[in-house]
Each structure stands twice: as C-alpha cells, then as structure tokens.
C-alpha positions in Angstrom: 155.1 128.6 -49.1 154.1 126.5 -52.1 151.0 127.1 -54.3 148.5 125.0 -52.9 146.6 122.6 -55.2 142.9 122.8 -54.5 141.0 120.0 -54.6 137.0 119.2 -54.1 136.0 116.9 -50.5 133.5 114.5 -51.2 131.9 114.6 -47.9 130.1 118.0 -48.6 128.0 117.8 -45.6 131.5 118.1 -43.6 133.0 120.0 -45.7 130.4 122.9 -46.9 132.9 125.4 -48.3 134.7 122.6 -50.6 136.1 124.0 -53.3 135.8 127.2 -52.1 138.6 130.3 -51.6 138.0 132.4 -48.4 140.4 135.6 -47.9 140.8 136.8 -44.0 142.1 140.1 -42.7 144.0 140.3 -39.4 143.9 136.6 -39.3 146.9 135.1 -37.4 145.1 135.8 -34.0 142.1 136.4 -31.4 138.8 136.3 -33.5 140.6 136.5 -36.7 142.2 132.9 -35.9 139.1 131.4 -35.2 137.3 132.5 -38.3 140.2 131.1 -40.5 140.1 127.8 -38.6 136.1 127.5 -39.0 136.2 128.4 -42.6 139.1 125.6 -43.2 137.6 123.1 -41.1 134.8 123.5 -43.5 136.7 123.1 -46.6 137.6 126.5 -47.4 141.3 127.1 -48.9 142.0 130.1 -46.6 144.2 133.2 -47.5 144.8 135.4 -44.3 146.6 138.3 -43.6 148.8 139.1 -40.9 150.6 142.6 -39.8 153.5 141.5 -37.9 153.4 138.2 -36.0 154.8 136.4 -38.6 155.6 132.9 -36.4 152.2 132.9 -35.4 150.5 133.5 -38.7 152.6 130.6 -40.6 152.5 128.4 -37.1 148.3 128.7 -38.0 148.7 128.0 -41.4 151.0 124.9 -40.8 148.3 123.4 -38.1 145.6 123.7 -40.7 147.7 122.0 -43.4 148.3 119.2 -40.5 145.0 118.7 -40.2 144.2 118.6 -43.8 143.4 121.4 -44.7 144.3 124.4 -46.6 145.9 127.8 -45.9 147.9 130.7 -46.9 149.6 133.9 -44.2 150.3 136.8 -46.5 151.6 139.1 -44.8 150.1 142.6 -45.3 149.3 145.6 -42.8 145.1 146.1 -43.5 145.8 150.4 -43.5 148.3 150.2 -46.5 145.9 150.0 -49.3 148.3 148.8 -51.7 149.9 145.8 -49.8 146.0 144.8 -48.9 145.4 145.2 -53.0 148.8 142.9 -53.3 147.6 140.6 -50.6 144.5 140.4 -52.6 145.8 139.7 -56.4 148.3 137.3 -54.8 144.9 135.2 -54.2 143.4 135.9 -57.5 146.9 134.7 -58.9 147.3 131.4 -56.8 143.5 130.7 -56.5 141.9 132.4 -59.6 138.8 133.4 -57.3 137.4 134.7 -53.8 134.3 133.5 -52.6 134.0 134.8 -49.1 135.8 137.9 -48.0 136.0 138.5 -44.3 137.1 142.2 -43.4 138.3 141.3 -39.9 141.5 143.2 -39.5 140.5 146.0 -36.6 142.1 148.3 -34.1 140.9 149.8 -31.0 142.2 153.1 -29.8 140.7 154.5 -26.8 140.9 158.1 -25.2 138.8 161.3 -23.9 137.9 163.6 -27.3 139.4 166.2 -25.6 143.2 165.1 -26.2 142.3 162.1 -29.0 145.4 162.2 -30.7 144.6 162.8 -34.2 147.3 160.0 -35.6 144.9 157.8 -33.9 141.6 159.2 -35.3 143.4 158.6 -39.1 144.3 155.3 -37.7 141.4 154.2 -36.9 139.6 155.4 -39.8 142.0 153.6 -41.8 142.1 150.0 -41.0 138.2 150.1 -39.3 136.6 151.4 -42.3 138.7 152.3 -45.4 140.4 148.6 -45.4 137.1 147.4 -45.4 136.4 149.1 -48.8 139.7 148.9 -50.2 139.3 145.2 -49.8 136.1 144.8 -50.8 136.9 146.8 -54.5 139.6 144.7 -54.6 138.1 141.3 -53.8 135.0 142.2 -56.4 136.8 141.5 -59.8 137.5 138.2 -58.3 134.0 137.5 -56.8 131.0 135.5 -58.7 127.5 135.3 -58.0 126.9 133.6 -54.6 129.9 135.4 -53.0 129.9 136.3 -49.7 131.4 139.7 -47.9 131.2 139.7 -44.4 132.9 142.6 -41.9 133.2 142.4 -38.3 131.8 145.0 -36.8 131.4 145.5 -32.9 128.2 145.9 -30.8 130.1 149.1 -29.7 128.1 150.7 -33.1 124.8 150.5 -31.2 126.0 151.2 -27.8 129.5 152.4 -26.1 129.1 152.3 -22.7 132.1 154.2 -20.8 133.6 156.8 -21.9 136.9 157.5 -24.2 135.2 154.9 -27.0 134.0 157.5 -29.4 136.5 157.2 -32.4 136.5 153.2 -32.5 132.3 153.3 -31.9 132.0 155.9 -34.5 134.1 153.9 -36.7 132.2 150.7 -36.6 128.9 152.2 -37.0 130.2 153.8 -40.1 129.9 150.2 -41.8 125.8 149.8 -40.8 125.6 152.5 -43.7 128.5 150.5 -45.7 126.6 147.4 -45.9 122.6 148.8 -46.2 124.2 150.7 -49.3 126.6 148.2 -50.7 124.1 145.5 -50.6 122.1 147.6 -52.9 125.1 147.9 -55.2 126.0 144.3 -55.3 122.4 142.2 -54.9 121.8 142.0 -58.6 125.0 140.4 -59.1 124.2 137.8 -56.5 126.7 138.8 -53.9 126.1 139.6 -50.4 126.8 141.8 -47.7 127.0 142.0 -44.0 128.3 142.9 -40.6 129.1 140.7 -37.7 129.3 142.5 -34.6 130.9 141.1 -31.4 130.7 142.0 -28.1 133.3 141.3 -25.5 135.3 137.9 -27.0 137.8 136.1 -25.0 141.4 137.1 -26.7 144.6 138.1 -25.7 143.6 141.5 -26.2 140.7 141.3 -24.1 140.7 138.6 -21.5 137.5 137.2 -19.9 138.8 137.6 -16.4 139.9 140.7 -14.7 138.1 143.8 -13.0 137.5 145.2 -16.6 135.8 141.9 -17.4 134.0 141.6 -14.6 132.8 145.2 -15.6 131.4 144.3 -18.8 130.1 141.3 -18.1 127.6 143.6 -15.6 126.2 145.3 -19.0 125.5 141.8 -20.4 122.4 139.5 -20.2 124.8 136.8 -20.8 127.7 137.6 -17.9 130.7 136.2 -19.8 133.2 136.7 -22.5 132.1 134.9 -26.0 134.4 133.0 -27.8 136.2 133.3 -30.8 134.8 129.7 -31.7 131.1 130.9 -31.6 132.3 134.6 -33.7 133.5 131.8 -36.1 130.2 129.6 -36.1 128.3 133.1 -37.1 130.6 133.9 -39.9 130.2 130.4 -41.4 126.8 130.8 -41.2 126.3 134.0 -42.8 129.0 132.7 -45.4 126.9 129.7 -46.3 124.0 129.0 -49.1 121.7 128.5 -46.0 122.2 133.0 -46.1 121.5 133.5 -49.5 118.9 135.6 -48.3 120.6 137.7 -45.8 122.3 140.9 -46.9 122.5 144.0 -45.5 122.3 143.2 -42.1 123.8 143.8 -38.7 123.7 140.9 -36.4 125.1 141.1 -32.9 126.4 138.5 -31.1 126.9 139.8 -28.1 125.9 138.1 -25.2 122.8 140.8 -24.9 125.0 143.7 -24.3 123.0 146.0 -26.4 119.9 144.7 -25.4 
C-alpha cells in the first residue's frame, strides 16, 4: 500500500483525532475492528496490525479509505517482539509520530491448572502482557506530551467466574499493576495510561447467542452481549483531550458483570 499523505479536517468537532496517528494491535477483527473504525471515523490515520487474516485486514483498511479516511494493515504477530518493534518503526517511518497506542491484540486460552499446557501459559503471557510492554517501549520514542496508551483488558481481572480461566484472568490483571506503575513513569511527560476492560462483546469469537451466552448474560446486570461499537466509543473517549486527566485507571465496561 502507498504512503499515505496526512492531511488536517477542518471540521474538528467531527473529526477530533485530525491530524492525529493512532497504532492498533490485533486490529483486522472483533473489537480490534471496531476501535480502528471509531478512531478513523474520527480523523485518526490508523496503523493496525493483523496476525494472519490478511484479506480481512486490507478489506478494513480499503473500506476506511472509501469512506475517506485513513488506514494502514501491517501485518505483524503481537508475541514476536521484533515484528511488533518493526510494525512499530514502519509508523514512525511513514507517519513520524504515534499519538494514541491501543494494546488490543489478545488471546484466550482456557483449561483446568491441573493439565494447563505450559506452551499455552508462555502464550498467553506473551501476547496478553509482554506485547503490551514491548509496544508500549516501542511506541514511546515516537510519543509527545498528550499521548495516549490505552490496553484492553477484560473484566475477567476482577472476577472469573467458571472455572479453567485462571491463566488468561491472571494475565489481564497483571496490567492493573502495569498501568498504576507506568502512569507514574510517564505523567510528567504528559502521557497517559489506561486499561479498558470488556466484558462479554458480541464477536465471532464469542457470539451473543448460544447456551454459553445465555450463561453469561445470567452473571450480568445488563443480560446481553456489548458491542464492539460501544468498546470503541470508550477507547475514543479515554483517547481524547476531554481524558487528560485520567490515567492509571481500570474502567470496566461490562454490562455489570463484576458488579
């Protein structure tokens, strides 16, 4: 794809992210999708990665072009540190900056501790938590005052239900301790830091219908799937001046299933 030239909307009220570059992990589908759409809806020049689905990622980028906007698929697999490092300087190269980084690339791997295979524990580990630092030291060089970081977590941190859920719980509550101590590290130069953590969203992956649906949705306050739409609206939210204040923080949006 050709380097895209970046130019400024004048409708700002529209457009709130004009001007600015937005990198997405795991972004060619499910909530991943949504974000990049929000953020280039918005006026965001959008960079996203994408593991394997390689139609679908450039299929995304293409409909967001079509529309006007702006977006790049790299493709890049979120546990390889260095492809997610090449992913990155790629954007600093083409773009020169990153203002909002969205650690979104996640896995879920689910079995009883007593025959967790221990592939899947490194597994998890790897694109759950250590992407989310490898892409965060990578995005930093690249990332002025008002920059935004912003990892999606899972309500599973606070409260995992059923059973065979330990690794991926334990793995997203490992970044409530990433982001109290990194905001620390990174308010005095203006940047901040937070998790988003979903409950159960409507994807592929994990369909809003079905008996295991209808299971979860008997833990919830709110007794449906959310959307990857309304994931979206939160991440534009917490990547938008209106959050300047907001770092370090946890917010579930969840439907009230770890009320």
């Amino acid at each position: 794809m050709s380097t895209i030239t970046i130019t400024t909307a004048t409708n700002t009220a529209n457009t709130p992210f004009a001007g600015k570059i937005a990198f997405v992990t795991g972004g060619s589908r499910g909530i991943g999708a949504g974000i990049v759409r929000r953020l280039a809806r918005d006026g965001a020049t959008v960079a996203f990665t994408y593991q394997q689905a390689e139609s679908t990622a450039n299929a995304l980028a293409a409909g967001i072009e079509a529309q006007g906007g702006r977006a790049l698929a790299i493709r890049a697999d979120a546990a390889d540190a260095n492809a997610l490092r090449g992913a990155i300087e790629r954007v600093g190269r083409d773009f020169g900056k990153i203002d909002i980084l969205v650690n979104n690339a996640g896995i879920l791997r689910l079995g009883d501790v007593a025959t967790f295979a221990l592939a899947d524990f490194d597994q998890t580990w790897a694109v759950n938590v250590r992407a989310v630092f490898v892409g965060i030291q990578a995005a930093l060089p690249l990332m002025a005052a008002g920059g935004r970081i912003i990892n999606i977590g899972s309500t599973n941190a606070h409260r995992m239900p059923f059973a065979g859920g330990g690794a991926y719980a334990m793995s997203k509550s490992a970044l409530l301790g990433l982001v109290q101590g990194f905001a620390r590290d990174l308010g005095p130069r203006g940047i901040t830091i937070n998790n988003i953590q979903p409950g159960p969203v409507d994807t592929d992956l994990n369909p809003g219908a079905g008996d295991f649906a209808t299971q979860l949705h008997g833990l919830m306050a709110i007794g449906r799937h959310g959307t990857a739409a309304e994931i979206a609206a939160m991440v534009a939210y917490v990547a938008s001046p209106e959050a300047a204040f907001v770092t370090g923080a946890s917010l579930n949006i969840d439907g009230g299933f770890a009320a």
